[in-house]
N, C-alpha and C positions, 0 to 999 in steps of 0.2 A: 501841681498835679495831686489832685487828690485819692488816698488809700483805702481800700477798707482797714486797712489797719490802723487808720484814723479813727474809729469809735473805741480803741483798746485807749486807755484810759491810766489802767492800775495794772502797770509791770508785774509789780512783786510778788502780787498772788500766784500772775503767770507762770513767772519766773521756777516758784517754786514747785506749783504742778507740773512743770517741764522737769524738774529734777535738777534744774541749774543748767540744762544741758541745749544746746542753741537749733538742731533739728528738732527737739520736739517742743521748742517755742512755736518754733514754725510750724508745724504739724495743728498744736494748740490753736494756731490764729487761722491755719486750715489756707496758708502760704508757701512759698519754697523759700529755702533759704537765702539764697540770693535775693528775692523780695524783702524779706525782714533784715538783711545787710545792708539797704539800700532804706529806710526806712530807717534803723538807725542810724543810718550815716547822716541824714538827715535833722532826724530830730533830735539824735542824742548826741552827735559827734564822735559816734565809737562805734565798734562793732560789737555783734549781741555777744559776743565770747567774753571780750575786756569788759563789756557793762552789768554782765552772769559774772564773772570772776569779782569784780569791786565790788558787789551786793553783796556776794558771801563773802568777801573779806571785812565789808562793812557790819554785817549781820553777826559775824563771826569777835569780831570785836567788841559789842553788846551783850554775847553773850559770854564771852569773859569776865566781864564784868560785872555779870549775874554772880559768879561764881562757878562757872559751869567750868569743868577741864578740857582741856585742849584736848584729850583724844574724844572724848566725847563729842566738841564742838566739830572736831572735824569731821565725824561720820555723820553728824547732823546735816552738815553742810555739804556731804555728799565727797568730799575731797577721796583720792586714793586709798590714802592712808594720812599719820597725824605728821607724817615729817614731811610731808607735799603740801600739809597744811603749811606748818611754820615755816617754811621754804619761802613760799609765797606772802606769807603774812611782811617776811623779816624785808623782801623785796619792795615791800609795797609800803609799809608803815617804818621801816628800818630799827626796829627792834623784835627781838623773839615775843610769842603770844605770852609766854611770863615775866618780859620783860614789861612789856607794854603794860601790864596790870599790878607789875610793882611800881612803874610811873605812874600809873594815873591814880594809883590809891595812896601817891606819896605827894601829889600834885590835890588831892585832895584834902589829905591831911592839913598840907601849908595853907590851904585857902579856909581852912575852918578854923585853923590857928588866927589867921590874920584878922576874924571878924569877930572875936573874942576882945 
């Protein structure tokens, strides 16, 4: 069965002019939510809540790795506050957002050692 929400294409821009927040996806595509539920279920295998949260946790991890600070990233990324960030991060990637970027800048290190 086909959607109008079949010409939406590129989430992320969505995503983000919804504020991460899953009514005003819906609102954006000029759908109900229950339509854009149904619709990812489909296409994404998640609901737009869990596939809004993974984005900014995924986004939110790139930008750590800018160098950007946790509290910073998390009001970028719209979270609560920055301990609902790490909360979430630690759940999802199982390490704290300074942990995760003392691993990956020491997982770094070892691979630029190795090619030496």
């Amino acid at each position: 069965m086909s959607s109008h929400l079949d010409r939406f294409h590129d989430w992320v821009p969505l995503a983000h002019s919804a504020g991460y927040q899953p009514v005003a996806l819906a609102g954006l595509c000029s759908v109900s939510r229950r339509q854009l539920e149904r619709h990812f279920g489909e296409h994404f295998r998640s609901t737009p809540q869990v596939w809004l949260r993974d984005l900014r946790l995924k986004e939110g991890c790139e930008l750590l790795l800018q160098g950007r600070y946790v509290k910073a990233v998390a009001f970028e990324l719209r979270f609560k506050d920055p301990s609902h960030f790490c909360r979430m991060f630690k759940l999802r990637y199982g390490l704290s957002p300074l942990a995760f970027v003392a691993h990956q800048t020491e997982m770094s290190r070892l691979n630029n050692e190795c090619r030496v």
